[in-house]
N, CA, C and O of each residue as an XYZ file, in Angstrom:
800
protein
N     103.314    120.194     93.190
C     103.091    119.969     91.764
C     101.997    120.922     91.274
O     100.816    120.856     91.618
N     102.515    121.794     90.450
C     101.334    122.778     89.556
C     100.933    122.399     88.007
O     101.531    121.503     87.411
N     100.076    123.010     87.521
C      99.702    122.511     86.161
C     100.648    123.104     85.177
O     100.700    122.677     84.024
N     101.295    123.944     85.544
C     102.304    124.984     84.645
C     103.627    124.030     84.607
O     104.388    124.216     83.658
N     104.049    122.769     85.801
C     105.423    122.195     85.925
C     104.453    121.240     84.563
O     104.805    120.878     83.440
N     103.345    121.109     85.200
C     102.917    119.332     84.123
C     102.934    119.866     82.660
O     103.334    119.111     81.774
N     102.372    121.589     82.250
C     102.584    121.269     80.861
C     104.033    121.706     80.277
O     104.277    121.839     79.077
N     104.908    121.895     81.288
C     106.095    121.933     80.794
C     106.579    120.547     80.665
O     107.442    120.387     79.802
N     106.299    119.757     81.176
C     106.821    117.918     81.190
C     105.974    117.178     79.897
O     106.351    116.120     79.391
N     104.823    117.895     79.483
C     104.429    117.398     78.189
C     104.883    118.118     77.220
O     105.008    117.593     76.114
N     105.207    119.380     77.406
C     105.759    119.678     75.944
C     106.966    119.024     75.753
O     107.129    118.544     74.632
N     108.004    118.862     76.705
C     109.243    118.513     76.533
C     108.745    116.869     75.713
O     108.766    116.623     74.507
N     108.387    116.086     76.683
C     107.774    114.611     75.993
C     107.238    115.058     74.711
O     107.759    114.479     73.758
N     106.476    115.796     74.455
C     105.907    115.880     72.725
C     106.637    116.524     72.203
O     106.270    116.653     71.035
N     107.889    117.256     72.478
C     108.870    118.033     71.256
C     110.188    117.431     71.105
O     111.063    117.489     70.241
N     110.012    116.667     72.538
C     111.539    115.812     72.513
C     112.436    116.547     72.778
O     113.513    115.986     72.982
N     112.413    117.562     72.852
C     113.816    118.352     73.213
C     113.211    119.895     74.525
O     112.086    120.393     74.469
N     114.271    120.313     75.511
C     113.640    120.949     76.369
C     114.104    122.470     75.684
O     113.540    123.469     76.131
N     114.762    122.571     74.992
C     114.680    123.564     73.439
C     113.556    123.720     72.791
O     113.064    124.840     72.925
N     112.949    122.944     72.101
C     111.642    122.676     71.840
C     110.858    122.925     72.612
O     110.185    123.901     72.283
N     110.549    122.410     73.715
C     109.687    123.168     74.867
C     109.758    124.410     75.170
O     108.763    125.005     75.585
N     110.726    124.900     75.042
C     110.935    126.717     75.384
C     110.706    127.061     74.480
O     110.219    128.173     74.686
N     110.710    126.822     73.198
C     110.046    127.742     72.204
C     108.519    127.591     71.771
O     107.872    128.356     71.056
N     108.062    126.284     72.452
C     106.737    126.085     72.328
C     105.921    126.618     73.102
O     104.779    126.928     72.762
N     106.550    126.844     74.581
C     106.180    127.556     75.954
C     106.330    129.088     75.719
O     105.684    129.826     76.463
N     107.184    129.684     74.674
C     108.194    131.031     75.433
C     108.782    131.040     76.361
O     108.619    132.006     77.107
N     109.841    129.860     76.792
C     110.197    129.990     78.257
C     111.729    129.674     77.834
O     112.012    129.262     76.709
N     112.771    129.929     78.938
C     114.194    129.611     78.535
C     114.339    128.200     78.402
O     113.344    127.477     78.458
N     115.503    127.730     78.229
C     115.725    126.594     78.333
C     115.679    126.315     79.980
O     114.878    125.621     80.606
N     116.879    127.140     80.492
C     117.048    126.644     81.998
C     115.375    126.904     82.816
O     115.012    126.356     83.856
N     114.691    127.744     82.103
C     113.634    127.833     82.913
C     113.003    126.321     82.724
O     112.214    125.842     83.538
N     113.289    125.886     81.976
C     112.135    124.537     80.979
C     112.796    123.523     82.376
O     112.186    122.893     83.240
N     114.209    123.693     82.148
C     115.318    122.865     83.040
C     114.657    122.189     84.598
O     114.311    121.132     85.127
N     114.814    123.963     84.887
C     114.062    124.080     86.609
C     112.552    123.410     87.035
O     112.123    122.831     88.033
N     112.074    123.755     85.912
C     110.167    123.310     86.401
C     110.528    121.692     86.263
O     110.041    120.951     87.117
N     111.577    120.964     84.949
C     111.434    119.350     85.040
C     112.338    119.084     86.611
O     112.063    118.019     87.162
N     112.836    119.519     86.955
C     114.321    118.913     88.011
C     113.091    119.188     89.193
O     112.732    118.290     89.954
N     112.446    120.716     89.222
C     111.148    120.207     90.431
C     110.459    119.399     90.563
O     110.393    118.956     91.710
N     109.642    118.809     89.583
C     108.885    117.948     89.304
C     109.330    116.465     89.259
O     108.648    115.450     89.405
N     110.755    116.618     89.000
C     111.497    115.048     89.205
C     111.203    114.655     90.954
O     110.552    113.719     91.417
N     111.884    115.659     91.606
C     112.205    116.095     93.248
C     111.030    116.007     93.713
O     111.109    115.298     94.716
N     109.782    116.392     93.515
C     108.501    115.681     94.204
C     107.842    114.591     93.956
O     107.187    113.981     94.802
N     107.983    114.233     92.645
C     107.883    112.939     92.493
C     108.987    111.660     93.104
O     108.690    110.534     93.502
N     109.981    112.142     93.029
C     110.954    111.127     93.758
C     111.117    110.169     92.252
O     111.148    108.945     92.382
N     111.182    110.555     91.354
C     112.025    109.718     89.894
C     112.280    110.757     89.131
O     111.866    111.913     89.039
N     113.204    109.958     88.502
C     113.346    110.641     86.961
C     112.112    110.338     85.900
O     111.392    109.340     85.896
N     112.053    111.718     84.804
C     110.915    111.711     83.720
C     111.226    111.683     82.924
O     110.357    111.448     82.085
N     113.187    111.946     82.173
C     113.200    111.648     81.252
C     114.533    111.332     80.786
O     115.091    112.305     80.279
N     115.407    109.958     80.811
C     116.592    109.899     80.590
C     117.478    110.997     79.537
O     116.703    111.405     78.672
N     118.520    111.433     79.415
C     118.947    112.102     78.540
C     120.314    111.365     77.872
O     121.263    110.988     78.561
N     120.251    111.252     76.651
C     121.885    110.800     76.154
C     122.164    111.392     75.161
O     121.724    111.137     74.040
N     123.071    112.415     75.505
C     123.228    113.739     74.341
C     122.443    113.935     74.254
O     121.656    113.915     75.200
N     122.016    114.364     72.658
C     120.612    115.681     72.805
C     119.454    114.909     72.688
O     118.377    115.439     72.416
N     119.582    113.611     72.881
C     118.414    112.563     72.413
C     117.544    112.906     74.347
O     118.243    113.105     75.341
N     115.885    112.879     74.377
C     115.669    112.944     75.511
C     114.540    111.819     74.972
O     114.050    111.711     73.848
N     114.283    110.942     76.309
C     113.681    109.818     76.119
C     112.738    109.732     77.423
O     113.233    109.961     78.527
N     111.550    109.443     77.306
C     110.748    109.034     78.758
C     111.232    108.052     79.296
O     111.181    106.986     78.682
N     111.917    108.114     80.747
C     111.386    107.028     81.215
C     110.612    106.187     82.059
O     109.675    106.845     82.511
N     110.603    105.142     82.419
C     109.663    104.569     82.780
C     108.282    105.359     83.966
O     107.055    105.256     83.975
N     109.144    106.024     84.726
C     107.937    106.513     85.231
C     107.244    107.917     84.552
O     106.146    108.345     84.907
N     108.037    108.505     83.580
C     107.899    109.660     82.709
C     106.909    109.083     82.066
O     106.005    109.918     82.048
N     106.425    107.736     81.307
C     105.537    107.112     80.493
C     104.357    107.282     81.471
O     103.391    108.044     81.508
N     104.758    106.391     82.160
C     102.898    106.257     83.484
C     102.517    107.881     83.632
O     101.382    108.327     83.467
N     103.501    108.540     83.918
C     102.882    110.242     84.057
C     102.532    110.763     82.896
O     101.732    111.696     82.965
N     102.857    110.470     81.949
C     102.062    111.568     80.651
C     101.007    110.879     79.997
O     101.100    111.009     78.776
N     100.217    110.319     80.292
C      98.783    110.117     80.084
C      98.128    110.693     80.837
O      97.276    111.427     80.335
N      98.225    110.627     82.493
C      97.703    111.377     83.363
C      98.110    112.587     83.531
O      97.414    113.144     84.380
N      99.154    113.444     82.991
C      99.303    114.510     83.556
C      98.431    115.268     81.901
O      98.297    116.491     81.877
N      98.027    114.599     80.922
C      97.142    114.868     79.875
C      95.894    115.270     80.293
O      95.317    116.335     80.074
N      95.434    114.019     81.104
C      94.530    114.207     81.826
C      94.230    115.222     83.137
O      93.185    115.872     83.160
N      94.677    115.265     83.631
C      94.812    116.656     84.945
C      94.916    118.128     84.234
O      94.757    119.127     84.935
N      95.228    118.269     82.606
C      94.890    119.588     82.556
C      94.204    119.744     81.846
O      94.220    120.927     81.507
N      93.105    118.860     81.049
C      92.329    118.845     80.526
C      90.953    118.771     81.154
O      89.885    119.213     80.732
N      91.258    118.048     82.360
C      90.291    118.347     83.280
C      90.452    119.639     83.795
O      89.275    119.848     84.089
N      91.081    120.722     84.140
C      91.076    121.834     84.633
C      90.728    122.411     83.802
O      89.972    123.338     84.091
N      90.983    122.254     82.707
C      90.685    123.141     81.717
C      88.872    123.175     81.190
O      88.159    124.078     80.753
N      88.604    121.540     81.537
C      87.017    121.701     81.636
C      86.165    122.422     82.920
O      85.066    122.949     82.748
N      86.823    122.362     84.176
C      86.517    122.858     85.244
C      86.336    124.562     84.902
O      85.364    125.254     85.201
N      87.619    125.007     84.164
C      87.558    126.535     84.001
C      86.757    127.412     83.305
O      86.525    128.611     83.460
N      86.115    126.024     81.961
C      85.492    126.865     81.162
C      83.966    126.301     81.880
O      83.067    127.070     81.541
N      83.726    125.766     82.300
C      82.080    125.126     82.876
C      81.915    126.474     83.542
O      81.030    127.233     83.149
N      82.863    126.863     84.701
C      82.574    127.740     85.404
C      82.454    129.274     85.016
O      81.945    130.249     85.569
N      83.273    129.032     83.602
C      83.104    130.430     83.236
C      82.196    130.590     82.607
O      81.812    131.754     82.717
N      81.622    130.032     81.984
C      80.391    129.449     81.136
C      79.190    130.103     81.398
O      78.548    130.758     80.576
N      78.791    129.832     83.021
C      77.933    129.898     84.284
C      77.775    131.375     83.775
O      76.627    131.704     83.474
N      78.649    132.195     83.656
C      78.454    133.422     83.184
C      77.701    134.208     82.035
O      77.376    135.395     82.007
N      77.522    133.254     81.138
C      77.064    133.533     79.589
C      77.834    133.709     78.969
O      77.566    133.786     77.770
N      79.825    133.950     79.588
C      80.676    134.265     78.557
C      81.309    132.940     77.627
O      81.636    132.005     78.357
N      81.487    132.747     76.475
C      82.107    131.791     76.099
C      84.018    131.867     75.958
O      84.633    132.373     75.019
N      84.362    131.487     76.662
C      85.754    131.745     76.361
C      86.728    130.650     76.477
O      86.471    129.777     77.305
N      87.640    130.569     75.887
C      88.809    129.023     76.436
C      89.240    128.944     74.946
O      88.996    129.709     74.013
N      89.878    127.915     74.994
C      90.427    127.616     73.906
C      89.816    126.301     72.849
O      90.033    125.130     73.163
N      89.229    126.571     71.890
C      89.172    125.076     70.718
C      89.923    124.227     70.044
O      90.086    124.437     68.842
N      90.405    123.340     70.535
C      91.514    122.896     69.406
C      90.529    121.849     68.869
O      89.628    121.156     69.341
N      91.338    122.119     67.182
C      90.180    121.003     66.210
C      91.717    120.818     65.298
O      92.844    121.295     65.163
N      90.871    119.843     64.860
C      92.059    118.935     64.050
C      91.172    118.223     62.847
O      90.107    117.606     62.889
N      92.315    118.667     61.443
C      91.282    118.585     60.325
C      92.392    118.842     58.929
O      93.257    119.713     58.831
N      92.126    118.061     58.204
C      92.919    118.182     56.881
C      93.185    119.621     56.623
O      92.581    120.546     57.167
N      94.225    119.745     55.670
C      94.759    120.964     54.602
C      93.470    120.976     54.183
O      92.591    121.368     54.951
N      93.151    120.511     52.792
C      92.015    119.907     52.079
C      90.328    121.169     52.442
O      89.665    121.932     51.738
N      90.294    120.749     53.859
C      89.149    120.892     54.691
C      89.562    122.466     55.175
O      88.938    123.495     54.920
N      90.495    122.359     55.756
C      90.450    123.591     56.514
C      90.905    125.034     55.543
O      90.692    126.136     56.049
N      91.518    124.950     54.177
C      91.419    125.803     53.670
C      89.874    125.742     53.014
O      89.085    126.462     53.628
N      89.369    125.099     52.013
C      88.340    125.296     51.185
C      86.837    125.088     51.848
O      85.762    125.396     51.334
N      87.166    124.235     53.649
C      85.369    124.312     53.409
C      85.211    124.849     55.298
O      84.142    124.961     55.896
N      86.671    125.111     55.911
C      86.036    126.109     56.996
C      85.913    127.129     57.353
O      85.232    127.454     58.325
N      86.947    128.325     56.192
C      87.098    129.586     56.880
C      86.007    129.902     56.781
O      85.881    130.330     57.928
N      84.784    130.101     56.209
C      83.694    130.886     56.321
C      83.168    130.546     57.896
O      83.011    131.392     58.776
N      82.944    129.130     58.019
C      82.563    128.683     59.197
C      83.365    129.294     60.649
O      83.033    129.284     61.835
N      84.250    129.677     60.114
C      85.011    129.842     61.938
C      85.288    131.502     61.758
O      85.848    132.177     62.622
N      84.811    132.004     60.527
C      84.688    133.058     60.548
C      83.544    133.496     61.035
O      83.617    134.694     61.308
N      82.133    132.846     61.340
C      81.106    133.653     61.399
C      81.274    132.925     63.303
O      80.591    133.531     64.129
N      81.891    132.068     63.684
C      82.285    131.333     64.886
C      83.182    132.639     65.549
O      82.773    133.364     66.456
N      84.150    132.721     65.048
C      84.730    134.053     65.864
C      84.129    134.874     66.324
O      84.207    135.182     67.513
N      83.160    135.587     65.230
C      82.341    136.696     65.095
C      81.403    136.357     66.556
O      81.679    136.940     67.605
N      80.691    135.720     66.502
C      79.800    135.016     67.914
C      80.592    134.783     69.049
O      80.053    134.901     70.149
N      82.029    134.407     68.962
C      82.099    133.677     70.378
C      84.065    134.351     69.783
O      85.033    133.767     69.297
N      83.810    135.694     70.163
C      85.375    136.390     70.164
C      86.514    136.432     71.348
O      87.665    136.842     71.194
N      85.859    135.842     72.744
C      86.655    135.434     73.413
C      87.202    133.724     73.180
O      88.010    133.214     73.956
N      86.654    133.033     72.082
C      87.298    131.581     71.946
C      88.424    132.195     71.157
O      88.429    133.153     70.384
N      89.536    131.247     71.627
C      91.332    131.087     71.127
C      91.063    129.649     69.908
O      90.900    128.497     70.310
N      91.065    129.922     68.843
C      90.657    128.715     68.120
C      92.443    127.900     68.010
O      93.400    128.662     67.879
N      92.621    126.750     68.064
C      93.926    126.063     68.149
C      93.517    124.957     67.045
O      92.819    123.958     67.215
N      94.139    125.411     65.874
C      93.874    124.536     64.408
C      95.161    123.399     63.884
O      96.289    123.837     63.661
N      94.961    122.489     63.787
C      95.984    121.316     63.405
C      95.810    120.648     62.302
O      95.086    119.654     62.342
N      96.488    121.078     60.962
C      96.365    120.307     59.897
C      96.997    118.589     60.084
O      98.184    118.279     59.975
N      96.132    117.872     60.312
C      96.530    116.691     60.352
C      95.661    116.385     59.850
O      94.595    116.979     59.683
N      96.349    114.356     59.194
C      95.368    113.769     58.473
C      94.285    113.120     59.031
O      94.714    112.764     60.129
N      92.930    112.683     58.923
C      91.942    111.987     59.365
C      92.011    111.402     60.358
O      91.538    111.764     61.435
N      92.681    110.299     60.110
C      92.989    109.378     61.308
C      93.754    110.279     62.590
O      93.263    110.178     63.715
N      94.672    110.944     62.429
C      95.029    111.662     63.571
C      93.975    112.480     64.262
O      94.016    112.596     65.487
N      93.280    112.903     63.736
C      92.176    113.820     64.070
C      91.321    112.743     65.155
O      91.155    113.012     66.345
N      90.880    111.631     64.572
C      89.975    111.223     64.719
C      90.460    110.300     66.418
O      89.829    110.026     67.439
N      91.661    110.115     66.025
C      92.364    109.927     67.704
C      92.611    110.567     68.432
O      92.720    110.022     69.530
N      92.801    111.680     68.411
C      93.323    113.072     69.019
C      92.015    113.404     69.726
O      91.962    113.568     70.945
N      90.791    113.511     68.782
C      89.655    113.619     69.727
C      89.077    112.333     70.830
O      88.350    112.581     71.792
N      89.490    111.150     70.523
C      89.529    109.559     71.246
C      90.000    110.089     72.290
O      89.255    110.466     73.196
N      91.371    110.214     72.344
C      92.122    110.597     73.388
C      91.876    111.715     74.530
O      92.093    111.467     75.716
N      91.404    112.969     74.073
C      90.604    113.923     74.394
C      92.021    114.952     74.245
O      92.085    115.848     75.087
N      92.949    114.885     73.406
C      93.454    116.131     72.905
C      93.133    117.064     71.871
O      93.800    118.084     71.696
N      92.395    116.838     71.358
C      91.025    117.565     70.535
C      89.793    117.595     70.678
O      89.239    116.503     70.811
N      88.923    118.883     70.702
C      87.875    118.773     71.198
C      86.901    118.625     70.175
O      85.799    118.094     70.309
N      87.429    119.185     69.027
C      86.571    118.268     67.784
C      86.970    118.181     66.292
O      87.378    119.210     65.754
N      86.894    117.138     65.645
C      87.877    116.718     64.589
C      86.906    116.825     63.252
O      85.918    116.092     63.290
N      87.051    117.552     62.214
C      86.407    117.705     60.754
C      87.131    116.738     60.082
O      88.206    117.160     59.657
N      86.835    115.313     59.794
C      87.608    114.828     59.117
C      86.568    113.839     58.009
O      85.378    113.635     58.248
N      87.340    113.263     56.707
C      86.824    112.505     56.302
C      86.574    111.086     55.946
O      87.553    110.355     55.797
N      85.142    110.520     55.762
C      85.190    109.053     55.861
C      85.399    108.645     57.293
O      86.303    107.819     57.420
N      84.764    109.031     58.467
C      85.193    108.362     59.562
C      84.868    106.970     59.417
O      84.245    106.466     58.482
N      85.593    106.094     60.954
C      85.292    104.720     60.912
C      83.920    104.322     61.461
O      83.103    105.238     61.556
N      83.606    103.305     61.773
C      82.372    103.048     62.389
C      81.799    103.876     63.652
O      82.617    104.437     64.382
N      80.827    103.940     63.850
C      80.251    105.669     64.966
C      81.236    104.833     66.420
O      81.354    103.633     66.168
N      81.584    105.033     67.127
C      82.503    104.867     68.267
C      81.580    105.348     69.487
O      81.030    106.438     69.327
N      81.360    104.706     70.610
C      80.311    105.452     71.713
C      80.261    106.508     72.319
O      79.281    107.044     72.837
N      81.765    106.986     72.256
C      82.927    107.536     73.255
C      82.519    109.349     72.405
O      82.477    110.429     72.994
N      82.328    109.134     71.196
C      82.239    110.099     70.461
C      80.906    110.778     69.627
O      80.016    110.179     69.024
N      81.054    111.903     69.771
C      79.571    112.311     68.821
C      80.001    112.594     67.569
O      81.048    113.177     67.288
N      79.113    112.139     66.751
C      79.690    112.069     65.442
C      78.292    112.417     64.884
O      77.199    111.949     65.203
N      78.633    113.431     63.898
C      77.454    113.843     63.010
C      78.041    114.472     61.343
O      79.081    115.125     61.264
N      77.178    114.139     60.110
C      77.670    114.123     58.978
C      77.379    115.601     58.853
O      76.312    116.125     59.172
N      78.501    116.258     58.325
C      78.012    117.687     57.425
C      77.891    117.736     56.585
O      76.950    118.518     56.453
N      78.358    117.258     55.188
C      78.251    116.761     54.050
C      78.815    115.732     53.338
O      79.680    115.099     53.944
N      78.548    115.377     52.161
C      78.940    114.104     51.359
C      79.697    114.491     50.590
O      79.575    115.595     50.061
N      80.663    113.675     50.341
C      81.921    113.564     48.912
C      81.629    112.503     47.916
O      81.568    111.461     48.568
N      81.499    112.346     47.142
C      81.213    111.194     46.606
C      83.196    110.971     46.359
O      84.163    111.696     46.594
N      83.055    109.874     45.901
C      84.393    109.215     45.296
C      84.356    108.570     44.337
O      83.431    107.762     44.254
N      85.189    108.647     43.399
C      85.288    108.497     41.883
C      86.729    107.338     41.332
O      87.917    107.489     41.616
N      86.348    106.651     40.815
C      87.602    106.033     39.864
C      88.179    106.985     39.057
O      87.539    108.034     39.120
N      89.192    107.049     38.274
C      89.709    107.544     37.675
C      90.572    106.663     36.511
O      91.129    105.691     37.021
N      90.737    106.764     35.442
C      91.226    105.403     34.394
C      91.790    106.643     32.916
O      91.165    107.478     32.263
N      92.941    106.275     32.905
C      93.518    106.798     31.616
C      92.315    106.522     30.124
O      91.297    105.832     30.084
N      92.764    107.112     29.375
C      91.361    107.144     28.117
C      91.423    106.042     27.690
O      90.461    105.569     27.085
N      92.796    105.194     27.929
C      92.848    104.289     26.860
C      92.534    102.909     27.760
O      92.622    101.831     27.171
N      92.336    102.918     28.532
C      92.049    101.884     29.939
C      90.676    101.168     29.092
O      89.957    101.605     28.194
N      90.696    100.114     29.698
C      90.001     99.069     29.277
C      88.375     99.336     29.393
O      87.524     98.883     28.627
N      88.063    100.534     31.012
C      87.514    100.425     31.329
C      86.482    102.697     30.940
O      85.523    103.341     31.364
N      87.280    102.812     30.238
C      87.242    103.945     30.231
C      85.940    104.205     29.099
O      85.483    105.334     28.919
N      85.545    103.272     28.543
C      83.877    103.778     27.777
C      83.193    102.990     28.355
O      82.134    102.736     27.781
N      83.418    102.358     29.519
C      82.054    101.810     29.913
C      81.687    102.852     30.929
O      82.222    103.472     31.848
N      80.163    102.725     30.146
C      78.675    103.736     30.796
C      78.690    103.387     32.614
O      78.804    104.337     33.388
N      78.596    102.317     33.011
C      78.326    102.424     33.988
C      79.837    101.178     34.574
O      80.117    100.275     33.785
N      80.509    101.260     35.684
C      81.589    100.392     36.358
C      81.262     99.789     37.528
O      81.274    100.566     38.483
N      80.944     98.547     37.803
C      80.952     97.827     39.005
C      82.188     97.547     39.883
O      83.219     97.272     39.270
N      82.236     97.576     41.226
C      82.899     97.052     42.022
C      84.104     95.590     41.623
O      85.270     95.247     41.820
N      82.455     94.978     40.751
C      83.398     93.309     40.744
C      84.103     93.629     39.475
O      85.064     92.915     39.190
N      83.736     94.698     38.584
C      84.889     94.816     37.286
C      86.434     95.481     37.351
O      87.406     95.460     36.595
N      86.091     96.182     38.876
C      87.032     96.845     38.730
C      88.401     95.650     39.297
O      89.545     95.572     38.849
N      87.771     94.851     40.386
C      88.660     93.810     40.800
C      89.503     92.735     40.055
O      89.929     91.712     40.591
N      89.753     93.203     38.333
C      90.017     92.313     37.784
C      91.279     93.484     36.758
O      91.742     93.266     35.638
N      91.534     94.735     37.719
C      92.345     95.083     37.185
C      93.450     96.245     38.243
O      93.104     96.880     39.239
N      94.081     96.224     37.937
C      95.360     97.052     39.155
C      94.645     98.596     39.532
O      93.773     99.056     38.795
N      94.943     99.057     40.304
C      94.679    100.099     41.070
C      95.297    100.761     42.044
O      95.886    100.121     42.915
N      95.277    101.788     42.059
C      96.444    102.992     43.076
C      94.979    103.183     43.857
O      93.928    103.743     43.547
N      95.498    102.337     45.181
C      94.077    102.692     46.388
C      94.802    103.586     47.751
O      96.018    103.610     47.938
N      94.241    103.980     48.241
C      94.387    104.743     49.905
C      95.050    103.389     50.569
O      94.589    102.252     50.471
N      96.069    103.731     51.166
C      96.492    103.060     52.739
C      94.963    102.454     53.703
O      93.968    103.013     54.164
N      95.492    100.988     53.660
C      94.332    100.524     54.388
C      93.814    101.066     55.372
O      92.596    101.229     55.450
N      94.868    101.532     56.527
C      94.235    102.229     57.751
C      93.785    103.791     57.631
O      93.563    104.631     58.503
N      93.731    103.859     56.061
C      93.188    105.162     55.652
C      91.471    105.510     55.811
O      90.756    104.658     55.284
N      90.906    106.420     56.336
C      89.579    106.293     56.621
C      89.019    106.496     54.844
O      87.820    106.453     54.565
């Protein structure tokens, strides 16, 4: 078992299709084919039922892709610690961070980041908050720009870069639209277009 069969067995699991994996890899299909049918054969199970073009984990395909997440993420910390040792910075960043964010408030930032550290591969994922904010939980992101996080989590370092304030908004003719100042408890006494609860 090599790390090259395991991230061919996660892309296939995260693209769902071993098509998808070859174009996510650059690799053929039958090549995608060969590395899963090895990896079945030393493991002694199947990883991923197939019925027509639908491909599905199974059961022991599930128990392996958390850990095989883990086994190259750990190598991948092993590679850069050691390369590190050197003074060179190099490896790859993946961050995960709104549209919103990543056009208007990081290119300057990862522009003057390149500039310093030109052997990092930056790996950018417009996703929303909450994905971000699991993705780094999980440790498939190594760090997430997102907004409104939830309560500080132990697991994670969390530090503020700046503030947004947030605003009501009320048509002119709204009930509430010349009053000088709006409370919380006034607003509860009239309808509102709010964020998805599990929205940060």
């Amino acid at each position: 078992m090599d790390t090259h069969s395991l991230q061919v067995f996660i892309s296939v699991a995260d693209t769902g299709s071993f098509t998808g994996a070859g174009e996510q890899l650059f690799l053929t299909q039958p090549a995608i084919s060969k590395r899963i049918a090895q990896l079945e054969e030393q493991l002694g199970a199947r990883l991923f039922d197939r019925i027509g073009r639908q491909i599905h984990l199974t059961e022991a395909g599930q128990a392996l892709l958390p850990r095989a997440r883990a086994v190259l993420r750990e190598m991948e910390d092993i590679s850069r610690s050691i390369t590190n040792l050197s003074g060179h910075v190099t490896g790859k960043l993946r961050i995960g961070t709104s549209h919103h964010i990543g056009l208007h408030r990081l290119p300057p930032v990862l522009r003057q980041f390149s500039r310093q550290y030109p052997q990092v591969q930056l790996d950018i994922h417009f996703i929303d908050s909450e994905e971000a904010w699991e993705g780094v939980l999980h440790g498939d992101l190594e760090l997430g720009v997102v907004t409104l996080p939830p309560q500080p989590d132990p697991r994670v370092q969390q530090t503020t870069i700046w503030e947004d304030p947030l605003v009501f908004m009320a048509a002119p003719e709204h009930p509430l639209a010349n009053e000088a100042e709006v409370s919380l408890e006034m607003l509860t006494h009239y309808s509102a277009i709010l964020p998805s609860p599990v929205t940060f």
